[in-house]
PASEBA-1860 file (N, C-alpha, C; in nm, 3 decimals):
! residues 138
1> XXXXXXXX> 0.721/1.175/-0.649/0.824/1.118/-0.567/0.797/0.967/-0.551 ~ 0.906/0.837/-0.572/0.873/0.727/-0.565/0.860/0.715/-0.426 ~ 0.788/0.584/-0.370/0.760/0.597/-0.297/0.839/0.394/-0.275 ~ 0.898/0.413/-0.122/0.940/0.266/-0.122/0.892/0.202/-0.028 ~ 0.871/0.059/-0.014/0.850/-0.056/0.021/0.950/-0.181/0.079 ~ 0.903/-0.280/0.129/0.987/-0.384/0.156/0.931/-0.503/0.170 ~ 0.969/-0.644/0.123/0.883/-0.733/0.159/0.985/-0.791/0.260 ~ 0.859/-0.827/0.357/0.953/-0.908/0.453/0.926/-1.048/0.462
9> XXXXXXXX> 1.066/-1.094/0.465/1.094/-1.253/0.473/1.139/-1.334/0.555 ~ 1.170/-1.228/0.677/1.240/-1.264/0.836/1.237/-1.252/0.950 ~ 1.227/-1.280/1.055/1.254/-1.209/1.153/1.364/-1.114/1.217 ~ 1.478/-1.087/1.164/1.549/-1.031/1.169/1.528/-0.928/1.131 ~ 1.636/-0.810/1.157/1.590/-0.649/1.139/1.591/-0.615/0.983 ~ 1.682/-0.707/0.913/1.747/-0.684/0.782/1.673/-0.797/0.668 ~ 1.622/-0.851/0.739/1.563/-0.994/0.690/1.429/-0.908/0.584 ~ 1.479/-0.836/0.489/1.367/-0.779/0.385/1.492/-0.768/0.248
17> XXXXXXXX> 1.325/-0.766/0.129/1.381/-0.704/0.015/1.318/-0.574/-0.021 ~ 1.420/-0.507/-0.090/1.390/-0.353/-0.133/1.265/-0.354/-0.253 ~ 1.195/-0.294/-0.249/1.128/-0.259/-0.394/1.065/-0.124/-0.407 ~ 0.964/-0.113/-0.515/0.916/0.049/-0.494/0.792/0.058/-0.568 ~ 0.707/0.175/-0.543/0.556/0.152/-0.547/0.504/0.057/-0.653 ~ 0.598/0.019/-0.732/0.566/-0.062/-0.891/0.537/-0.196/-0.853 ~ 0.649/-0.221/-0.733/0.670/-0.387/-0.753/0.551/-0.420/-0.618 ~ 0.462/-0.314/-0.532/0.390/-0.319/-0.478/0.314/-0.449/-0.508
25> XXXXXXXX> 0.213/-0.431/-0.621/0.090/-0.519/-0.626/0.136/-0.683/-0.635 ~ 0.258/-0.691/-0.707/0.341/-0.843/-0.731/0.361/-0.899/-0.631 ~ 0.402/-0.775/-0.525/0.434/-0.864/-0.423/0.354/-0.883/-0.291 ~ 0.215/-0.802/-0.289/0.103/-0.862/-0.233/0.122/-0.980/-0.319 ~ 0.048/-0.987/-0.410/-0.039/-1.090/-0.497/0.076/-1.240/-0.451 ~ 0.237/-1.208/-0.457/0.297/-1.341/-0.438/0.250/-1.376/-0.267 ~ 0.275/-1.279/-0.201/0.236/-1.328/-0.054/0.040/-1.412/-0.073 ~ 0.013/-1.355/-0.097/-0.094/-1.379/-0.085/-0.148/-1.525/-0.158
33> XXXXXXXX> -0.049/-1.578/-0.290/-0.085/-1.698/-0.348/0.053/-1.772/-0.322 ~ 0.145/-1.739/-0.264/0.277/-1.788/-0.225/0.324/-1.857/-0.360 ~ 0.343/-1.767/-0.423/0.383/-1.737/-0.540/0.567/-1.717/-0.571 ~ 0.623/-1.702/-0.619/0.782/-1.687/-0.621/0.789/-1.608/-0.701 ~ 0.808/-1.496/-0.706/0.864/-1.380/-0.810/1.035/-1.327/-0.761 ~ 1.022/-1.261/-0.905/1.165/-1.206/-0.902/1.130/-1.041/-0.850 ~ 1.203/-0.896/-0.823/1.210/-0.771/-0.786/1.336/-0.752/-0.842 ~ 1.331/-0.607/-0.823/1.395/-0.526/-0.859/1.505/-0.511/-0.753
41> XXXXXXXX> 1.481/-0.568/-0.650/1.577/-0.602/-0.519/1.636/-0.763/-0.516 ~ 1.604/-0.807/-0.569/1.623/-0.948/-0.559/1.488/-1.113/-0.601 ~ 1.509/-1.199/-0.576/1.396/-1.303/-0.575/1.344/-1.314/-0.420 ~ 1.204/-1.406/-0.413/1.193/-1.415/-0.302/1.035/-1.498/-0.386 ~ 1.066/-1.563/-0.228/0.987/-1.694/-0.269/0.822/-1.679/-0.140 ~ 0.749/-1.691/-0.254/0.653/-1.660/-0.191/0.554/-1.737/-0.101 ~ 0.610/-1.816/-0.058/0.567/-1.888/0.101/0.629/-1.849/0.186 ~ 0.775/-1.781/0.216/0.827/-1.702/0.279/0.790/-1.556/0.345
49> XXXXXXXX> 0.710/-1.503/0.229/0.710/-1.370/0.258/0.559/-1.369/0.388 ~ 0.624/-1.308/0.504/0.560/-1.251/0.611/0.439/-1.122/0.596 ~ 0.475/-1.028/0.497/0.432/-0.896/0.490/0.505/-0.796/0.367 ~ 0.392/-0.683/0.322/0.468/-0.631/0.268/0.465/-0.454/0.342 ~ 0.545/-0.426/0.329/0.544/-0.305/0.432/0.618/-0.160/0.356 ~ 0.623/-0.051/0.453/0.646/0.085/0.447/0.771/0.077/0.432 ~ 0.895/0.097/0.367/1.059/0.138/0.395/1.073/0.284/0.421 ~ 1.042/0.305/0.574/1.060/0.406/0.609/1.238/0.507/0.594
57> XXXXXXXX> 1.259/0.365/0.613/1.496/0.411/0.594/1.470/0.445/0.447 ~ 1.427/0.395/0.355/1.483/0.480/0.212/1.411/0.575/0.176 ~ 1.286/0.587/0.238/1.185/0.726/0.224/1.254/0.839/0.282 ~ 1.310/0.843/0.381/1.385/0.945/0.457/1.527/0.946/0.462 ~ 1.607/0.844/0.369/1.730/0.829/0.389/1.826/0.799/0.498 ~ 1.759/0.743/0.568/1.875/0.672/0.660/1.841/0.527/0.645 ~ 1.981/0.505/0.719/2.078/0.343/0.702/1.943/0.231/0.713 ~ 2.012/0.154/0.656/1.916/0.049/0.666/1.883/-0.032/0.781
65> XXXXXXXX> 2.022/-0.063/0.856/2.016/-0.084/1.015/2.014/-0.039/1.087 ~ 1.960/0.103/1.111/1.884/0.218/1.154/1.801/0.198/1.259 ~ 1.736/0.200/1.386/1.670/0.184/1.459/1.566/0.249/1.483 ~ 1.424/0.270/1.434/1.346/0.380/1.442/1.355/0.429/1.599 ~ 1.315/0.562/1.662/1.297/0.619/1.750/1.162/0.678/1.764 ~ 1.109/0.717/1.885/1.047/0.820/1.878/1.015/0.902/1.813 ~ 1.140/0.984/1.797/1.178/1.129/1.707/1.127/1.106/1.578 ~ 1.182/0.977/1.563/1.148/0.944/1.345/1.034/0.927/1.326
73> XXXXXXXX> 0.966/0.843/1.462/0.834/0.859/1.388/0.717/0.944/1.382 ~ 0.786/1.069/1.509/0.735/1.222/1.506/0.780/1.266/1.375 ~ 0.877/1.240/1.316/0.922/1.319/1.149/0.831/1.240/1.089 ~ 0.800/1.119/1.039/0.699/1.085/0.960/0.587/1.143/0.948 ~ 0.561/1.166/1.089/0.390/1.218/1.122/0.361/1.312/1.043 ~ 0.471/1.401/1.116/0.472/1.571/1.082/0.461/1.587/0.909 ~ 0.548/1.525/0.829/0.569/1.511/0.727/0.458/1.473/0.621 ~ 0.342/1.401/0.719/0.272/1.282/0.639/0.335/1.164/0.584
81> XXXXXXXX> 0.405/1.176/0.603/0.469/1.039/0.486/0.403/0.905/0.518 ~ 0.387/0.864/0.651/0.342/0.781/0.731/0.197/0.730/0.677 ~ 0.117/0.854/0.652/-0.029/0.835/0.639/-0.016/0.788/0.501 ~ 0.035/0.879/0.364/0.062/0.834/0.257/0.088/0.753/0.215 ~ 0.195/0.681/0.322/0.220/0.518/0.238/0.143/0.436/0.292 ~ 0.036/0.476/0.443/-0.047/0.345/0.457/-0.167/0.343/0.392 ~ -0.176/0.479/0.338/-0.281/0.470/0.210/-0.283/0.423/0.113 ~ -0.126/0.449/0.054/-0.120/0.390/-0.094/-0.100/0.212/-0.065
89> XXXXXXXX> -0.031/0.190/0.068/-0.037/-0.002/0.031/-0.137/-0.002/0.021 ~ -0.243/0.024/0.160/-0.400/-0.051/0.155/-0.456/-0.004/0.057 ~ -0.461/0.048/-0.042/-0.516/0.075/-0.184/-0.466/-0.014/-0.302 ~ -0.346/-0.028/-0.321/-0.302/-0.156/-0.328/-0.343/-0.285/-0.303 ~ -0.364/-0.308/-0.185/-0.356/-0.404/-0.095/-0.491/-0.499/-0.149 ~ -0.637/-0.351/-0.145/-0.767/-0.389/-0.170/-0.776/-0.404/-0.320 ~ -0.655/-0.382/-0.421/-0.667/-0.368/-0.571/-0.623/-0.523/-0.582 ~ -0.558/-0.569/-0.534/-0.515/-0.744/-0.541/-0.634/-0.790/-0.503
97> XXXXXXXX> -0.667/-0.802/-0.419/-0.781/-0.861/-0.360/-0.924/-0.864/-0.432 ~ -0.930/-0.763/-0.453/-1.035/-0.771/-0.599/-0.992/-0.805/-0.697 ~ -0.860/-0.789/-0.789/-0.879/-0.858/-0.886/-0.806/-1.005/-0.884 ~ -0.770/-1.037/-0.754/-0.815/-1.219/-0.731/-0.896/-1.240/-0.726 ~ -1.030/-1.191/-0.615/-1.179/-1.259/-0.664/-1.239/-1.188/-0.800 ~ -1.245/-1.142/-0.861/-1.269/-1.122/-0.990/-1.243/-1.185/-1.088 ~ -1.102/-1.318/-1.050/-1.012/-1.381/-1.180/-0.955/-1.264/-1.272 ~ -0.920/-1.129/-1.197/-0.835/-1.077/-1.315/-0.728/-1.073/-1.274
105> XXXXXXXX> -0.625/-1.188/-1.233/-0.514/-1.183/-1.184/-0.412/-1.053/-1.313 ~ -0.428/-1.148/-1.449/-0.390/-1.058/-1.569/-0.276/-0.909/-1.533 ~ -0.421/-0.845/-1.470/-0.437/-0.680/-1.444/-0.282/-0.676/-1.328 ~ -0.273/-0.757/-1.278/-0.203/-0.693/-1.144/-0.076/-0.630/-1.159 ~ -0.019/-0.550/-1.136/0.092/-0.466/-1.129/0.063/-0.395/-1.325 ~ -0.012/-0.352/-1.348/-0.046/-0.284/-1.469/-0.072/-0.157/-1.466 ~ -0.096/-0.121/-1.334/-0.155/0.008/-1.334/-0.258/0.088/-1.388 ~ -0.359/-0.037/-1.365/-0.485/-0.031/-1.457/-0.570/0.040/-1.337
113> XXXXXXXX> -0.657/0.194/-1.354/-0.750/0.180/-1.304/-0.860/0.120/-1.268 ~ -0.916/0.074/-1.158/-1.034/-0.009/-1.141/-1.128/0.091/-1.098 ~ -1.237/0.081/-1.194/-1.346/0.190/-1.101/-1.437/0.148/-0.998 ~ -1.413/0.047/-0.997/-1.531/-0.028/-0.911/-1.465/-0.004/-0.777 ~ -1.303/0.057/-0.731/-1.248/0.062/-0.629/-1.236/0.210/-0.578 ~ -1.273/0.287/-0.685/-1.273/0.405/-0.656/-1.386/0.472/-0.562 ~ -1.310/0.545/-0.486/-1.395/0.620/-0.336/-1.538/0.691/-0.385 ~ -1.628/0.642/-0.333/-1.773/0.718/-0.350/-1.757/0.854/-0.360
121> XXXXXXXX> -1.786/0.950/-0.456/-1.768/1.121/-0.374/-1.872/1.106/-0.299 ~ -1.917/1.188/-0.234/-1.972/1.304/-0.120/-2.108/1.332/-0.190 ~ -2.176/1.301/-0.293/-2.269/1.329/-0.384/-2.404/1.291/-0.308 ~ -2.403/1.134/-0.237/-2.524/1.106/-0.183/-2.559/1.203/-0.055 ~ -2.432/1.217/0.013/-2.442/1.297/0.129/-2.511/1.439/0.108 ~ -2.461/1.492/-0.032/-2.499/1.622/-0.062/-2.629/1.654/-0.096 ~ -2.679/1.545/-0.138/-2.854/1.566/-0.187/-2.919/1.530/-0.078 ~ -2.902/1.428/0.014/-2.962/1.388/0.124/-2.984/1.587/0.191
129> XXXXXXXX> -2.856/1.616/0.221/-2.817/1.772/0.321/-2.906/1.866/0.214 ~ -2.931/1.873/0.105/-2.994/1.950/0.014/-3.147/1.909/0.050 ~ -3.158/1.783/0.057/-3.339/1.737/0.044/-3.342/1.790/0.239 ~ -3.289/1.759/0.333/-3.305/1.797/0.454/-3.306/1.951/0.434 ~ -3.228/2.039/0.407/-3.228/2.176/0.417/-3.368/2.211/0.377 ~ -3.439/2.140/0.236/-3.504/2.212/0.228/-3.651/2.213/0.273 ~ -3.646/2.078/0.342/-3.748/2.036/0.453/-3.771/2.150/0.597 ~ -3.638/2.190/0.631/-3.680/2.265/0.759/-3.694/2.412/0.703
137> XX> -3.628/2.411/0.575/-3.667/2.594/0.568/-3.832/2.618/0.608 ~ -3.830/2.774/0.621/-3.953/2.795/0.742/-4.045/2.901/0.617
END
């Protein structure tokens, strides 16, 4: 399921452009070097851009001038959707960021795995709990 986004350029409620998990990393990377790229929603100039954020209205289908409530953001919860997309930006988010200090600008929006970003498993924890277990056996 795609998953959508918005960069924002305003203070106003409407003051964003549309994009979707693709145009994600471009448009950190322009906020972040105030950069000017084009989207799939439009241009936008990157000293402008404020943030790039969740589009909760096209994830769930309602209007764009929509007013979140309470209620909606009990449906996100419930749903997960909420947690999912603040996972996938900040995963994102930390994939720009490394490959600006790295100089691999290149890579960005490629969809290149980085392993160096990938989550530790549970492996050290498990031998540590293995070498303890077998310390107190009696």
């Amino acid at each position: 399921m795609t998953k959508f986004f918005k960069i924002i350029w305003g203070y106003e409620a409407e003051d964003y452009t549309e994009i979707d998990e693709t145009e994600v990393e471009k448009a950190e990377y322009a906020h972040l070097t105030k950069k000017d790229a084009i989207y799939s929603g439009g241009s936008v100039s990157g000293s402008r851009i404020i943030a790039v954020a969740e589009d909760y209205h096209r994830a769930m289908g309602w209007n764009r001038g929509y007013k979140l409530g309470a209620l909606d953001y009990e449906e996100l919860k419930e749903k997960g959707i909420d947690r999912e997309y603040r996972k996938f930006l900040a995963e994102k988010k930390d994939k720009v960021h490394y490959l600006i200090e790295t100089k691999q600008e290149h890579l960005i929006g490629k969809n290149i795995a980085i392993p160096e970003l990938e989550k530790p498993q549970h492996n050290e924890i498990s031998e540590a709990a293995k070498q303890l277990s077998g310390k107190l056996k009696v």
